[in-house]
C-alpha atoms as a printed R data frame, in Angstrom:
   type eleno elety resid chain resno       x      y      z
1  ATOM     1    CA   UNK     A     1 105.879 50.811 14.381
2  ATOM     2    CA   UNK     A     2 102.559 52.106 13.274
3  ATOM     3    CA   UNK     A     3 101.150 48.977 12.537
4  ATOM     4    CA   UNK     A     4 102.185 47.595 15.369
5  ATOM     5    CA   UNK     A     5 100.570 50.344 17.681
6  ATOM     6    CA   UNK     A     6  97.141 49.425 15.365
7  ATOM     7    CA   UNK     A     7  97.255 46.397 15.929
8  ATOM     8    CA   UNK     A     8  97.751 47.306 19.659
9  ATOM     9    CA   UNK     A     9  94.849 49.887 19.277
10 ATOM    10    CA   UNK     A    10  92.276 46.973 17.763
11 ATOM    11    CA   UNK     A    11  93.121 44.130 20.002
12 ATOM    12    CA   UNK     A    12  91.345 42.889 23.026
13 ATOM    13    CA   UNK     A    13  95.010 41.790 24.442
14 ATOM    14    CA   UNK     A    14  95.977 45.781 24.860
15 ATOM    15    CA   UNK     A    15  92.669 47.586 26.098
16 ATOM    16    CA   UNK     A    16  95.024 50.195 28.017
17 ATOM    17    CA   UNK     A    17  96.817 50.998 25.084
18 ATOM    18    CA   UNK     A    18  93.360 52.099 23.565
19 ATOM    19    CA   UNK     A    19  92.438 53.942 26.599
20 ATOM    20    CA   UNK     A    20  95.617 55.888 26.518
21 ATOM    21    CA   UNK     A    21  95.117 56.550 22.733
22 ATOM    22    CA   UNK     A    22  91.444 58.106 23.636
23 ATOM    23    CA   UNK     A    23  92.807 59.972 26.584
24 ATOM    24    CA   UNK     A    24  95.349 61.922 24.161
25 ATOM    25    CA   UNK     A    25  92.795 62.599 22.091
26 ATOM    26    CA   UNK     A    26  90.360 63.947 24.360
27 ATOM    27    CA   UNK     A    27  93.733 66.555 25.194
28 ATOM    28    CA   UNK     A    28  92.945 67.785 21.743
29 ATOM    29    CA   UNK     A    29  96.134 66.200 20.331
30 ATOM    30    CA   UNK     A    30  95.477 64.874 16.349
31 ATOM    31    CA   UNK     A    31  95.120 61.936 15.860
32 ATOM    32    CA   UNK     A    32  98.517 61.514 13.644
33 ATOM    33    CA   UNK     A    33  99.999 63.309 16.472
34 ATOM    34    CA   UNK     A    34  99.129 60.830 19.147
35 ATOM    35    CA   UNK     A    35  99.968 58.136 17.033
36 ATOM    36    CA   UNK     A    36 103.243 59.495 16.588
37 ATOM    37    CA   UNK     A    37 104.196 60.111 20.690
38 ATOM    38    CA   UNK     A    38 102.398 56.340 20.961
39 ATOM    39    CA   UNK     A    39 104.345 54.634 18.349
40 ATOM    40    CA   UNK     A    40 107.892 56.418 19.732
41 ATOM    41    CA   UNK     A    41 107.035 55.018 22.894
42 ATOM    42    CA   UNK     A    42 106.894 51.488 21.913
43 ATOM    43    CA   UNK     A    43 109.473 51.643 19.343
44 ATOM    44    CA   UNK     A    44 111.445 52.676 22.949
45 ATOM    45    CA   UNK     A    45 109.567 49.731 24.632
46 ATOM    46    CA   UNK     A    46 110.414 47.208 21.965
47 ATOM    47    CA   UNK     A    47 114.032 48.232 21.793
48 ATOM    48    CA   UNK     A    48 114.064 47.096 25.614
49 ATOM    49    CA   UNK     A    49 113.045 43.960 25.374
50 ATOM    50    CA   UNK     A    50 114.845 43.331 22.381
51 ATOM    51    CA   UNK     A    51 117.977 44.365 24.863
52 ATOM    52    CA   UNK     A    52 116.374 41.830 27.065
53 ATOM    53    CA   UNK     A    53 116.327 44.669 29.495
54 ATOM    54    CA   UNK     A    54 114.717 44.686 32.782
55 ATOM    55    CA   UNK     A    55 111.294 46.646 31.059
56 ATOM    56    CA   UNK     A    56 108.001 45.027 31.412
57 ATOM    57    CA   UNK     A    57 104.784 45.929 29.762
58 ATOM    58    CA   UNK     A    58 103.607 47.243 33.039
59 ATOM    59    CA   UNK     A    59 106.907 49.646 32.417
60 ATOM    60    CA   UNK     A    60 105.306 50.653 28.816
61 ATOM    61    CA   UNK     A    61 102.135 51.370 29.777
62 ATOM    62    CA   UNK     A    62 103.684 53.730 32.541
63 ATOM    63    CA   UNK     A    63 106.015 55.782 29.849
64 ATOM    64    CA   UNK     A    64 101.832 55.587 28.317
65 ATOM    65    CA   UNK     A    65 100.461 57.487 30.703
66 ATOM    66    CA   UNK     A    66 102.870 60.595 31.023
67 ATOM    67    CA   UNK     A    67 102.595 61.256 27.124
68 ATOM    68    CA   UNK     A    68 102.099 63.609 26.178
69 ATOM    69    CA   UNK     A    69 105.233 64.493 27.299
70 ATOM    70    CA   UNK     A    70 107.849 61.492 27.250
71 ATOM    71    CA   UNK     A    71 110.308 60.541 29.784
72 ATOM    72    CA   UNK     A    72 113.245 59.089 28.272
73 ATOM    73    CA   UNK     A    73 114.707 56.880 31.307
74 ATOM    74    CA   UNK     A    74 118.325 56.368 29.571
75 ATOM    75    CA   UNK     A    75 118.536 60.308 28.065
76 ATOM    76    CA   UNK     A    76 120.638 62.926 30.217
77 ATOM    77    CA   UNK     A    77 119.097 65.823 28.363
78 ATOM    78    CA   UNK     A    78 115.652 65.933 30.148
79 ATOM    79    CA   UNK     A    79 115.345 69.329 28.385
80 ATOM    80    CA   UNK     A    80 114.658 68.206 25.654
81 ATOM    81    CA   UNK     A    81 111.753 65.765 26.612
82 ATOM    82    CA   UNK     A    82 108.481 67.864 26.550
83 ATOM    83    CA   UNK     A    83 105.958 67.901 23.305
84 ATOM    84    CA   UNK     A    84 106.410 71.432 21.981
């Protein structure tokens, strides 16, 4: 998943996943941290379309822009959804 979100991060394809990446960062979050949240949120993405599930990129870039706390859309225990 990591390289994946690198190659995301480096490629002219996916500029909003590089503007996301910077706007974490400029929260103060690490750099491994961010890369973490990121990475879980297109492993969730992936798994999706994989499904062949009604989730568009559009729908990725969304979960993108709540980090950094993540909104797991198929998880009953919304508790347990914040970044400590």
């Amino acid at each position: 998943m990591m390289d994946a979100l690198a190659d995301q991060l480096s490629s002219p394809e996916t500029p909003e996943v590089k503007q996301h990446y910077d706007r974490l960062l400029s929260l103060g979050i690490t750099d491994p941290e961010v890369r973490e949240l990121m990475a879980t949120v297109l492993a969730f993405y992936l798994s999706h379309r994989l499904r062949e599930d009604d989730y568009t990129y559009d729908d990725y870039l969304a979960e993108l822009s709540k980090l950094p706390e993540i909104d797991w859309q198929d998880d009953d225990d919304a508790d347990h959804n914040e970044r400590s």
